[in-house]
DRENDREN-801206 format. One record per residue: residue number from 1; chain; x negated, y, z of N, C-alpha, C, O in turn. Coordinates in Angstrom, 1 decimal, decimal comma, always signed. Example, Ala and Ser with C-alpha at 12.3 -4.5 7.8 and 13.67 -1.06 7.14 Angstrom:
// residues 2
<pt><nr>1</nr><kette>A</kette><n_X>-13,2</n_X><n_Y>-5,7</n_Y><n_Z>+7,8</n_Z><ca_X>-12,3</ca_X><ca_Y>-4,5</ca_Y><ca_Z>+7,8</ca_Z><c_X>-13,2</c_X><c_Y>-3,3</c_Y><c_Z>+7,8</c_Z><o_X>-14,2</o_X><o_Y>-3,3</o_Y><o_Z>+8,5</o_Z></pt>
<pt><nr>2</nr><kette>A</kette><n_X>-12,8</n_X><n_Y>-2,2</n_Y><n_Z>+7,1</n_Z><ca_X>-13,7</ca_X><ca_Y>-1,1</ca_Y><ca_Z>+7,1</ca_Z><c_X>-12,9</c_X><c_Y>+0,0</c_Y><c_Z>+7,9</c_Z><o_X>-13,4</o_X><o_Y>+1,1</o_Y><o_Z>+8,0</o_Z></pt>
//
This chain:
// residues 59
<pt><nr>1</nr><kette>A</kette><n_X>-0,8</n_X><n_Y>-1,2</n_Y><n_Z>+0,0</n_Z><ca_X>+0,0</ca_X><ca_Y>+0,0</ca_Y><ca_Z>+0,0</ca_Z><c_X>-0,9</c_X><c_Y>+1,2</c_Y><c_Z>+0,0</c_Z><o_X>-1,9</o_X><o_Y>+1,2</o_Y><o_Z>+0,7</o_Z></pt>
<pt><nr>2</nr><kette>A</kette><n_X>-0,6</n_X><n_Y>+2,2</n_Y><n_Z>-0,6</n_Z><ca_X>-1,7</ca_X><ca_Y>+3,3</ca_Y><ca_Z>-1,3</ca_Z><c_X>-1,1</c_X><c_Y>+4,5</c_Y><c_Z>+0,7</c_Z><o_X>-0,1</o_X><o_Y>+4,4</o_Y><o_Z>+1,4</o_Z></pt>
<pt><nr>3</nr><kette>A</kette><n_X>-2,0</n_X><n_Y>+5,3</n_Y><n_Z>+0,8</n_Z><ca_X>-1,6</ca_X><ca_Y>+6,1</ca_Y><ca_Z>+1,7</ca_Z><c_X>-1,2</c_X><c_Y>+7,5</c_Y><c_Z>+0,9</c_Z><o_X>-1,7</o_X><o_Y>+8,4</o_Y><o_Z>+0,2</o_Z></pt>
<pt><nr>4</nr><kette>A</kette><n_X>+0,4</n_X><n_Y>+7,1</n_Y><n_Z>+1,4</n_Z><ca_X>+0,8</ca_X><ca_Y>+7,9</ca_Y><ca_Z>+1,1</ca_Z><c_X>+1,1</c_X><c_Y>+9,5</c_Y><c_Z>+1,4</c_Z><o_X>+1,7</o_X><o_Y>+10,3</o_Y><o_Z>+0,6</o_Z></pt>
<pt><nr>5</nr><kette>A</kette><n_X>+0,4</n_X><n_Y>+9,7</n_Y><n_Z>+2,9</n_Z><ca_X>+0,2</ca_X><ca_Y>+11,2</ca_Y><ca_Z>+3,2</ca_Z><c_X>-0,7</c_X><c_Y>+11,8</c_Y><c_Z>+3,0</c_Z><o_X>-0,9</o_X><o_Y>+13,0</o_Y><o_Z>+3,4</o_Z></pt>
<pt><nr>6</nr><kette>A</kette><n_X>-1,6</n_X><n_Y>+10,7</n_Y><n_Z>+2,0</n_Z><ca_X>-2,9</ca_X><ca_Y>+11,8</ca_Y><ca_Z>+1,6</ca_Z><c_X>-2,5</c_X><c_Y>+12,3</c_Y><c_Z>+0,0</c_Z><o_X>-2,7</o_X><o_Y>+13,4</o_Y><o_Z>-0,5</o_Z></pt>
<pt><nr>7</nr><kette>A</kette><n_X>-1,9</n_X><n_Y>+11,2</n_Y><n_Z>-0,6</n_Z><ca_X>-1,5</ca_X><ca_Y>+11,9</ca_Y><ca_Z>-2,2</ca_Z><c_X>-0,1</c_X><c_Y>+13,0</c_Y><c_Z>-1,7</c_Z><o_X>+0,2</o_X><o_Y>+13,8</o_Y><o_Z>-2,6</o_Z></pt>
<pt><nr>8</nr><kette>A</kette><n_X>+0,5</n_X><n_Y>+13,1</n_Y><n_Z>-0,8</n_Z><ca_X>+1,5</ca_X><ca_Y>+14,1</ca_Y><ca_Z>-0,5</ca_Z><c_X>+1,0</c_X><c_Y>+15,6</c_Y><c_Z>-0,1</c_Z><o_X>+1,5</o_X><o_Y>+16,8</o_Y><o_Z>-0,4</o_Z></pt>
<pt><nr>9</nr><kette>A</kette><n_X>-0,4</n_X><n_Y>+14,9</n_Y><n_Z>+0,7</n_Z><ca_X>-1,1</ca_X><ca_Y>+16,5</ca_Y><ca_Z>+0,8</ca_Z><c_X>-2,2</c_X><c_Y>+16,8</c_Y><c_Z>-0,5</c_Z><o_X>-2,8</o_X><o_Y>+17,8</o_Y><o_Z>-0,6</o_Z></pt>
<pt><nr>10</nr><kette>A</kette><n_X>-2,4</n_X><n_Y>+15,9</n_Y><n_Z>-1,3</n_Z><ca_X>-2,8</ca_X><ca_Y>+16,3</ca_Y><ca_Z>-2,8</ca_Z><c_X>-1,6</c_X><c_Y>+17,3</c_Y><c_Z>-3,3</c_Z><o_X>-1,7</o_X><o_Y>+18,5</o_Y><o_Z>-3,4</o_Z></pt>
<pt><nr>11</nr><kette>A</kette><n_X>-0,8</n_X><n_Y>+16,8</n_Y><n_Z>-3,5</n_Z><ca_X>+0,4</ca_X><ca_Y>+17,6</ca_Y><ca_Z>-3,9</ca_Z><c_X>+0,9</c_X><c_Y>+18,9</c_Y><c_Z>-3,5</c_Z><o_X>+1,5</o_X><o_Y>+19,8</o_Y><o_Z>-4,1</o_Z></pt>
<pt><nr>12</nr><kette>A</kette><n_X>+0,5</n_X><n_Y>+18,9</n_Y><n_Z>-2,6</n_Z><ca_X>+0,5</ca_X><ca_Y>+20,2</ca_Y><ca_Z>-1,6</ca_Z><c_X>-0,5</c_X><c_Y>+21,7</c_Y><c_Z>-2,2</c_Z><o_X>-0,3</o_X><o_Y>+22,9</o_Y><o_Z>-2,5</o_Z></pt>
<pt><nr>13</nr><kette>A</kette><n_X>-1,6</n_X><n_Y>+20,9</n_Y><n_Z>-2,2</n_Z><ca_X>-3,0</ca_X><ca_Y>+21,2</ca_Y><ca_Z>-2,7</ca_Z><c_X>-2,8</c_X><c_Y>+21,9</c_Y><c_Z>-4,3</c_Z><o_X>-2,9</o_X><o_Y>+23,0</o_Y><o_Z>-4,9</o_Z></pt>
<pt><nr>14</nr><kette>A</kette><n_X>-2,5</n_X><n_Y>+20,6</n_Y><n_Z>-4,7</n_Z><ca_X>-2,3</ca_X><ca_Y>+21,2</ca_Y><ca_Z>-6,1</ca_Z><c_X>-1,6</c_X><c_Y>+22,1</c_Y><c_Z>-6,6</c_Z><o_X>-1,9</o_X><o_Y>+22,7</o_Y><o_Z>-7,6</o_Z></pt>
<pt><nr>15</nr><kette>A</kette><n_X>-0,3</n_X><n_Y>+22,3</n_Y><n_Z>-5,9</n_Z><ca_X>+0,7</ca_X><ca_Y>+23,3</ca_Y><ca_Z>-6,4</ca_Z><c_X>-0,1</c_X><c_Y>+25,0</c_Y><c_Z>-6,1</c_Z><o_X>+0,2</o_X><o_Y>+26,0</o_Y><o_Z>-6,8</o_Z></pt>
<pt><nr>16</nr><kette>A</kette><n_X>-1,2</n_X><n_Y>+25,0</n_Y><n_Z>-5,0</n_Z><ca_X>-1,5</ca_X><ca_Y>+26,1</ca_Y><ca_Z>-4,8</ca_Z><c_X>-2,5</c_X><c_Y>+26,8</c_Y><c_Z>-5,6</c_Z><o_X>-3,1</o_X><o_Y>+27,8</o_Y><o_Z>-5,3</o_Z></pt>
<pt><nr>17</nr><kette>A</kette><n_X>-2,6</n_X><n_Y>+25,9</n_Y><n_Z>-7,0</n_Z><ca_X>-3,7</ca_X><ca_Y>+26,1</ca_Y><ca_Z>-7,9</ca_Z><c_X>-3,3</c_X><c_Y>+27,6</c_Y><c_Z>-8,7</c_Z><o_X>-2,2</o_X><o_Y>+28,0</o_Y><o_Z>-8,7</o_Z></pt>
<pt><nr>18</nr><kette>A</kette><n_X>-4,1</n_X><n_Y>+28,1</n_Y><n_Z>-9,0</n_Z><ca_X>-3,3</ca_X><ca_Y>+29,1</ca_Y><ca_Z>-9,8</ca_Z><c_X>-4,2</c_X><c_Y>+29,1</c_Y><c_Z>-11,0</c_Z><o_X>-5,3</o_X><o_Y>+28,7</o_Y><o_Z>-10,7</o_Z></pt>
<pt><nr>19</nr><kette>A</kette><n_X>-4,1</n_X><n_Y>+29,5</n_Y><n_Z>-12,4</n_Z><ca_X>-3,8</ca_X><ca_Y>+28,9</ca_Y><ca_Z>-13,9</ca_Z><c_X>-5,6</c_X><c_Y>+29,3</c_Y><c_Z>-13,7</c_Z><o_X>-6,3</o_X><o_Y>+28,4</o_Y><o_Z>-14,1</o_Z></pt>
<pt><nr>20</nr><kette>A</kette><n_X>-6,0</n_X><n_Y>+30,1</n_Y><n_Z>-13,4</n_Z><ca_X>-7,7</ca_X><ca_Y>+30,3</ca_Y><ca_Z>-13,8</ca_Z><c_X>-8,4</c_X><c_Y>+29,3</c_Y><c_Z>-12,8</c_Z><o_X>-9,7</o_X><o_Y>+29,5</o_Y><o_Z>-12,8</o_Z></pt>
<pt><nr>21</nr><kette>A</kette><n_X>-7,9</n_X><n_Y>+28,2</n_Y><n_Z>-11,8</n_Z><ca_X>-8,4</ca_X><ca_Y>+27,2</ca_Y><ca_Z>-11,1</ca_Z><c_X>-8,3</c_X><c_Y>+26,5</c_Y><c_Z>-11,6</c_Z><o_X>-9,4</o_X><o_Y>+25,9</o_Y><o_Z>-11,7</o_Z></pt>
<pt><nr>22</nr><kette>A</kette><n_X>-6,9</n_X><n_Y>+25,8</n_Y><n_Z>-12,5</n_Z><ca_X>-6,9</ca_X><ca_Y>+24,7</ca_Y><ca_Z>-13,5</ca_Z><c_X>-8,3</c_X><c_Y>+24,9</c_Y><c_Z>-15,0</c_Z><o_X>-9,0</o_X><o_Y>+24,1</o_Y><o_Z>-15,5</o_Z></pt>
<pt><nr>23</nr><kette>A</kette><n_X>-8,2</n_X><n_Y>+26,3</n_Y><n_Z>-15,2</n_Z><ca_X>-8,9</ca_X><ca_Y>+26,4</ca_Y><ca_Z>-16,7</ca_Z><c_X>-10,2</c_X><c_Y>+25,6</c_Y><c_Z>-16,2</c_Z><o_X>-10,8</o_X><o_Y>+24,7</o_Y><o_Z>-16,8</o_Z></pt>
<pt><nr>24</nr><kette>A</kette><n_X>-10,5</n_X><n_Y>+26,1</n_Y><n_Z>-15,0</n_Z><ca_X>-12,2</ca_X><ca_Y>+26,2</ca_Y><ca_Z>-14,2</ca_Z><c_X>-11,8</c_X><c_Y>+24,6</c_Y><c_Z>-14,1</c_Z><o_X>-12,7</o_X><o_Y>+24,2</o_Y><o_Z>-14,8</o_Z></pt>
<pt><nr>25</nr><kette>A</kette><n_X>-11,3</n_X><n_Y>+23,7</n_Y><n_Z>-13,8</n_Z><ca_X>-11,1</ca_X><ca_Y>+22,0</ca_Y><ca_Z>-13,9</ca_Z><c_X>-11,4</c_X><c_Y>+21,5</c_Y><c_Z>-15,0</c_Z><o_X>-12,2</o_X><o_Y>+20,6</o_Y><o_Z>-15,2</o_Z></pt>
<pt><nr>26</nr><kette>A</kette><n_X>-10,6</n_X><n_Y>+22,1</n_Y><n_Z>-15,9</n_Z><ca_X>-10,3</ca_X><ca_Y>+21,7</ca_Y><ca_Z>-17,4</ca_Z><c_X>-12,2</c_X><c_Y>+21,8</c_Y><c_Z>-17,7</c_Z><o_X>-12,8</o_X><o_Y>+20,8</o_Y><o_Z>-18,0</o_Z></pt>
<pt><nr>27</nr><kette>A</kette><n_X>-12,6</n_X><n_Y>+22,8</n_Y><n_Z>-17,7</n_Z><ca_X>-14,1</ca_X><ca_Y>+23,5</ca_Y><ca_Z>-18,7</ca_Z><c_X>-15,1</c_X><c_Y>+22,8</c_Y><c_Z>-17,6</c_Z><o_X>-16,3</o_X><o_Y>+22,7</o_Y><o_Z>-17,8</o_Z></pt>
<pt><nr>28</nr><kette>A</kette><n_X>-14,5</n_X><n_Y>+22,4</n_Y><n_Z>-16,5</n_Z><ca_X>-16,0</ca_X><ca_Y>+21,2</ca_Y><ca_Z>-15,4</ca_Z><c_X>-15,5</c_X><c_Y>+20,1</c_Y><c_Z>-15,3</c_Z><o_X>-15,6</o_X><o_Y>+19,5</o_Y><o_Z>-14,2</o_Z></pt>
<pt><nr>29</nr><kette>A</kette><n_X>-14,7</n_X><n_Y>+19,3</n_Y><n_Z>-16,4</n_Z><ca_X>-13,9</ca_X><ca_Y>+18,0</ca_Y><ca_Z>-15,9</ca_Z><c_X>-15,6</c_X><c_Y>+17,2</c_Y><c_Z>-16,9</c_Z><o_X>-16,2</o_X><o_Y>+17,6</o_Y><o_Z>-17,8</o_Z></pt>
<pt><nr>30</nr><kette>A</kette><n_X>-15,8</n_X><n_Y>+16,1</n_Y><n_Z>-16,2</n_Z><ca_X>-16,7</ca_X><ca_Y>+15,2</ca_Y><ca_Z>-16,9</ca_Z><c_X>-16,1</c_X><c_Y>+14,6</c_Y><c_Z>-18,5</c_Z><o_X>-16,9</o_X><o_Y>+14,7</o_Y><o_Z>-19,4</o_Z></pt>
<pt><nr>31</nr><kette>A</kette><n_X>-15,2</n_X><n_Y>+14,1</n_Y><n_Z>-18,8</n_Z><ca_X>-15,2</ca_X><ca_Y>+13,4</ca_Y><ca_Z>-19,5</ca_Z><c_X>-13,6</c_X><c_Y>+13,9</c_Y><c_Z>-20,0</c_Z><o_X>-13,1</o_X><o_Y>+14,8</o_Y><o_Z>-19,4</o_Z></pt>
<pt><nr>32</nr><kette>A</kette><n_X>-13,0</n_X><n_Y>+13,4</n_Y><n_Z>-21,0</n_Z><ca_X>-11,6</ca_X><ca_Y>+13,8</ca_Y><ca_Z>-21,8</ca_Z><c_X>-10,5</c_X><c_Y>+13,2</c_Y><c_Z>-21,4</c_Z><o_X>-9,4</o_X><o_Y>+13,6</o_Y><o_Z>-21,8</o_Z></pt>
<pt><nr>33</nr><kette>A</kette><n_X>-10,8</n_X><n_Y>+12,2</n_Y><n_Z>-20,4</n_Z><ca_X>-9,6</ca_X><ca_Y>+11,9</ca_Y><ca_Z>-20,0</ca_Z><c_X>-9,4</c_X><c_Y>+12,7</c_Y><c_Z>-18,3</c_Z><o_X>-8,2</o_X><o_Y>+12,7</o_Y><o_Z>-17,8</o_Z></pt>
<pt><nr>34</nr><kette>A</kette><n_X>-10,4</n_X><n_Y>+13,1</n_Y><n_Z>-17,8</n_Z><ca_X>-10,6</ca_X><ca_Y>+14,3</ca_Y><ca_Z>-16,7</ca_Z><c_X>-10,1</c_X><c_Y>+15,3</c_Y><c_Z>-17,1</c_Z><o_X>-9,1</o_X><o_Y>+15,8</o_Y><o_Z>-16,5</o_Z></pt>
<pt><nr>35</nr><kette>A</kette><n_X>-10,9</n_X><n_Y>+16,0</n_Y><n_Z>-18,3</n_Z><ca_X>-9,8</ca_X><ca_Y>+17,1</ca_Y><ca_Z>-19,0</ca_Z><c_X>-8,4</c_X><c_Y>+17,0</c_Y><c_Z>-19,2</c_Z><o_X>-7,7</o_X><o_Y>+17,8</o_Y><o_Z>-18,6</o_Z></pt>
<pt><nr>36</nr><kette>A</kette><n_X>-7,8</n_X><n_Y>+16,2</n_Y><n_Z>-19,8</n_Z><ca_X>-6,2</ca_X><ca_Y>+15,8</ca_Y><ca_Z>-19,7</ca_Z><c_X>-5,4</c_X><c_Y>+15,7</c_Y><c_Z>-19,0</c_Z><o_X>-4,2</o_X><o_Y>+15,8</o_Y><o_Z>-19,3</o_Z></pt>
<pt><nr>37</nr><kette>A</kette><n_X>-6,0</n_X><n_Y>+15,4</n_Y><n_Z>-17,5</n_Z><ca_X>-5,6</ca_X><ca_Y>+15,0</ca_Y><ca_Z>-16,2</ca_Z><c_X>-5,4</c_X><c_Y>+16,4</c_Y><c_Z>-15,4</c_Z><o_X>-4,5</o_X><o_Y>+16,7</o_Y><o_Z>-14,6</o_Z></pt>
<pt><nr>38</nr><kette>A</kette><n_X>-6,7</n_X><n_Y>+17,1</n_Y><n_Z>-15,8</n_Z><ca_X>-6,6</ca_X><ca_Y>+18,6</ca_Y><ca_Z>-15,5</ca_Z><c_X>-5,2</c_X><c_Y>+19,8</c_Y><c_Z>-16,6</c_Z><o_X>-4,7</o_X><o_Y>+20,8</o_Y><o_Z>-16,2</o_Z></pt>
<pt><nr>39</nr><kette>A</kette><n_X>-5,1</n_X><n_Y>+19,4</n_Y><n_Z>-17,6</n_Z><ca_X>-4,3</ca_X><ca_Y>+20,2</ca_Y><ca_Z>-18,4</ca_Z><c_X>-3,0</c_X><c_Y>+19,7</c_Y><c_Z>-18,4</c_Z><o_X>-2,2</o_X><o_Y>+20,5</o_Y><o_Z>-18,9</o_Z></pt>
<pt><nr>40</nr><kette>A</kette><n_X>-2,7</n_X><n_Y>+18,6</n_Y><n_Z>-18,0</n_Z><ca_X>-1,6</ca_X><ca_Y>+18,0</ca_Y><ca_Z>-17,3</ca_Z><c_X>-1,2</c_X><c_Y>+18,7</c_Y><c_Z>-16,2</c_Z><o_X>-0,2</o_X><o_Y>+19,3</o_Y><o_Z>-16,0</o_Z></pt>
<pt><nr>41</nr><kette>A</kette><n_X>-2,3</n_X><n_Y>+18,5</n_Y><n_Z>-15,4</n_Z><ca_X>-1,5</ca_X><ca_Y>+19,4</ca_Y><ca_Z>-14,2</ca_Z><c_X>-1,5</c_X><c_Y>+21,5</c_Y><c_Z>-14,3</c_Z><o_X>-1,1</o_X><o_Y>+22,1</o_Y><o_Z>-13,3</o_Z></pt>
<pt><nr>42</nr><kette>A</kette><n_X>-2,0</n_X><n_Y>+22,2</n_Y><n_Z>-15,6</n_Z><ca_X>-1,9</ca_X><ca_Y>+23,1</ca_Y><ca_Z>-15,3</ca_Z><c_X>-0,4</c_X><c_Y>+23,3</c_Y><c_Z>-16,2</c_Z><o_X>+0,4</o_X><o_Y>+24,2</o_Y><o_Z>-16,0</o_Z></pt>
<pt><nr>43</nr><kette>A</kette><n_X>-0,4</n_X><n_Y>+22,3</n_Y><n_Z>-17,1</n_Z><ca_X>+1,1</ca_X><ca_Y>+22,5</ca_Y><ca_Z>-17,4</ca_Z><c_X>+2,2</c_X><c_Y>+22,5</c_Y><c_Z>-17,2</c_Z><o_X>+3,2</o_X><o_Y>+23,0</o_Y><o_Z>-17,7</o_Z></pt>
<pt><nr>44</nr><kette>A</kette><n_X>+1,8</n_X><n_Y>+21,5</n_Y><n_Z>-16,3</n_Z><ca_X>+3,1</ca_X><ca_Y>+21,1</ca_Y><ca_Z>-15,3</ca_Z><c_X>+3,4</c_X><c_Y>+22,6</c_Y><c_Z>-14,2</c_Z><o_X>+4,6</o_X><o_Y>+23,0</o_Y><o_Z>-14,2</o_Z></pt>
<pt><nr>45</nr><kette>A</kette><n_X>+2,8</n_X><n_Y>+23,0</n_Y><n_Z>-13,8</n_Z><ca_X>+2,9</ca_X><ca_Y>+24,0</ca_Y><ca_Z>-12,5</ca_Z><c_X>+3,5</c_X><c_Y>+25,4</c_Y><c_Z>-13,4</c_Z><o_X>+4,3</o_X><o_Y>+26,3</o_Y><o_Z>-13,2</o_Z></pt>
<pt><nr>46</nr><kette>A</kette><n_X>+2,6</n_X><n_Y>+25,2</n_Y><n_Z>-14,7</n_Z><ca_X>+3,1</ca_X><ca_Y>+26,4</ca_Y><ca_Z>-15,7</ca_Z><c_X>+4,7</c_X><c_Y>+26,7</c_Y><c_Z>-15,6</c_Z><o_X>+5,3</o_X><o_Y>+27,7</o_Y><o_Z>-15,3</o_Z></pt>
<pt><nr>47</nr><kette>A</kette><n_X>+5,2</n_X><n_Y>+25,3</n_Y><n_Z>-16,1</n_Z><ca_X>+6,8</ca_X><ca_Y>+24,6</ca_Y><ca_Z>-16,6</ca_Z><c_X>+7,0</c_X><c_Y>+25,1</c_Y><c_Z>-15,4</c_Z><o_X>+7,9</o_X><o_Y>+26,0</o_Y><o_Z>-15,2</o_Z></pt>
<pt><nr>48</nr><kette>A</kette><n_X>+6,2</n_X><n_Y>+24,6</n_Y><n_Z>-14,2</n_Z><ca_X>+7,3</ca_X><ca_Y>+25,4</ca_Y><ca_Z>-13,1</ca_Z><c_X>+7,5</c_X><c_Y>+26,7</c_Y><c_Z>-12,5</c_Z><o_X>+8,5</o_X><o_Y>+27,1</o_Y><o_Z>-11,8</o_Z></pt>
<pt><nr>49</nr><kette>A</kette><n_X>+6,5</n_X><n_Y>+27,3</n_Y><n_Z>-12,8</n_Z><ca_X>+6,9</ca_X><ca_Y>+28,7</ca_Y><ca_Z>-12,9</ca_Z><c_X>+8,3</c_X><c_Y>+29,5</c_Y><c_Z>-13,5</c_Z><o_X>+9,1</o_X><o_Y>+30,2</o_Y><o_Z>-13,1</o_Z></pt>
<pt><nr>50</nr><kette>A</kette><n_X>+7,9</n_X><n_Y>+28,6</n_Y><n_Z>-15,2</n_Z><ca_X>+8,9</ca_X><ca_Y>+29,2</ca_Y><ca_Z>-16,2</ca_Z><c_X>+10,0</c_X><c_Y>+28,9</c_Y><c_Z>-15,6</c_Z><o_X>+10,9</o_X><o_Y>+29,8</o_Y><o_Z>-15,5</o_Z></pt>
<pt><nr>51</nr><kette>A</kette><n_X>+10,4</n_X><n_Y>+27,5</n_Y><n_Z>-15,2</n_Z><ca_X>+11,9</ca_X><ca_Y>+27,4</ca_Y><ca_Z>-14,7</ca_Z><c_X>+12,2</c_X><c_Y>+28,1</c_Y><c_Z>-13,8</c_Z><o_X>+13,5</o_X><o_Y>+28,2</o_Y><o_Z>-13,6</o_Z></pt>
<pt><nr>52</nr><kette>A</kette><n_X>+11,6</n_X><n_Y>+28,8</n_Y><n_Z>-13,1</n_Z><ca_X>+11,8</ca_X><ca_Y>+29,9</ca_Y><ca_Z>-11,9</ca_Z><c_X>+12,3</c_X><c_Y>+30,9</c_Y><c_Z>-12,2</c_Z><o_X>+13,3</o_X><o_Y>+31,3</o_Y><o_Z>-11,7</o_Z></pt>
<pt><nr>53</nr><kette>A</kette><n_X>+11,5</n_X><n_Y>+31,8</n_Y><n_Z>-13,2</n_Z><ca_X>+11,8</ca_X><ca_Y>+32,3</ca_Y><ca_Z>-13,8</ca_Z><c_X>+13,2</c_X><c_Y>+32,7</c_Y><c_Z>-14,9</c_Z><o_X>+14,1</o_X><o_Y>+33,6</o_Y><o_Z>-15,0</o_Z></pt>
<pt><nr>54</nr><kette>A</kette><n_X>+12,9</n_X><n_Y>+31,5</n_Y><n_Z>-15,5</n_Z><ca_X>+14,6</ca_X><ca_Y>+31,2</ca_Y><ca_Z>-16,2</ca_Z><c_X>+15,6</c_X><c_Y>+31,8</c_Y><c_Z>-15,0</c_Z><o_X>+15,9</o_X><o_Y>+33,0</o_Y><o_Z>-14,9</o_Z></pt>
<pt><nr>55</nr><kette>A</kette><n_X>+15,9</n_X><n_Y>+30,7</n_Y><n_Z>-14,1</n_Z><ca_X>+16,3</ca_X><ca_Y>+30,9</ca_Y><ca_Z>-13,1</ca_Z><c_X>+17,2</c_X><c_Y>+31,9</c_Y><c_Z>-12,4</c_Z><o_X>+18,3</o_X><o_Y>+32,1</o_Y><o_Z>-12,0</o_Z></pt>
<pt><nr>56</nr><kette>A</kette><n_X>+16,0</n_X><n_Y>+32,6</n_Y><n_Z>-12,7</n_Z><ca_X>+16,6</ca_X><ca_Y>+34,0</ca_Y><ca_Z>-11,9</ca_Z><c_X>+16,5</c_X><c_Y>+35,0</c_Y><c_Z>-13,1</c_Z><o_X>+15,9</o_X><o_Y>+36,0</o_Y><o_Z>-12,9</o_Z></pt>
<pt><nr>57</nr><kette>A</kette><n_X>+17,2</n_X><n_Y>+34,7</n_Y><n_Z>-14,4</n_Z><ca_X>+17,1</ca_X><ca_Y>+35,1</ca_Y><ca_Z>-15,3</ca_Z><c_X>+16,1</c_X><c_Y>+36,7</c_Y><c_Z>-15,5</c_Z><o_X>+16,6</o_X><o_Y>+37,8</o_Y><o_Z>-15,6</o_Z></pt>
<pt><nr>58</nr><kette>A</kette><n_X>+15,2</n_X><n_Y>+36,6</n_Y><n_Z>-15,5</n_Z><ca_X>+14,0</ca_X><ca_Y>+37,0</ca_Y><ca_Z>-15,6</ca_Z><c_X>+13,3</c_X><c_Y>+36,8</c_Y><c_Z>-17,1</c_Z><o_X>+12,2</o_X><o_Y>+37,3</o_Y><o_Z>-17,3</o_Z></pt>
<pt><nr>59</nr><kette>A</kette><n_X>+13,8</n_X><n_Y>+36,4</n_Y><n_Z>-17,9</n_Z><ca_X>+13,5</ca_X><ca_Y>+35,7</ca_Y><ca_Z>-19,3</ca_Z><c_X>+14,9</c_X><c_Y>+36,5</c_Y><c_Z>-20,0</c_Z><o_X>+15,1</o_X><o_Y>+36,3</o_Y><o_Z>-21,2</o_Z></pt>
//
């Protein structure tokens, strides 16, 4: 069984990235599937900005 309160506080972690922390991942990731893993997650937090935005019709 994986511990699950340390990938919850990953998640925690990651949401407080902000988009020039992901780039700086992306441009020092070793290898392309590190990169992917990194642009995965800056896209995801992007999307969730945008839906916030939507949201509160702000768009």
């Amino acid at each position: 069984m994986c511990d699950v309160k340390k990938y919850l506080d990953m998640y925690q972690d990651i949401k407080t990235l902000q988009p020039e922390d992901t780039l700086q991942l992306v441009m020092e990731a070793k290898d392309e599937e590190e990169r992917d893993f990194f642009e995965l997650v800056g896209n995801f937090l992007l999307q969730q900005k945008q839906q916030k935005v939507i949201e509160r019709n702000l768009f």
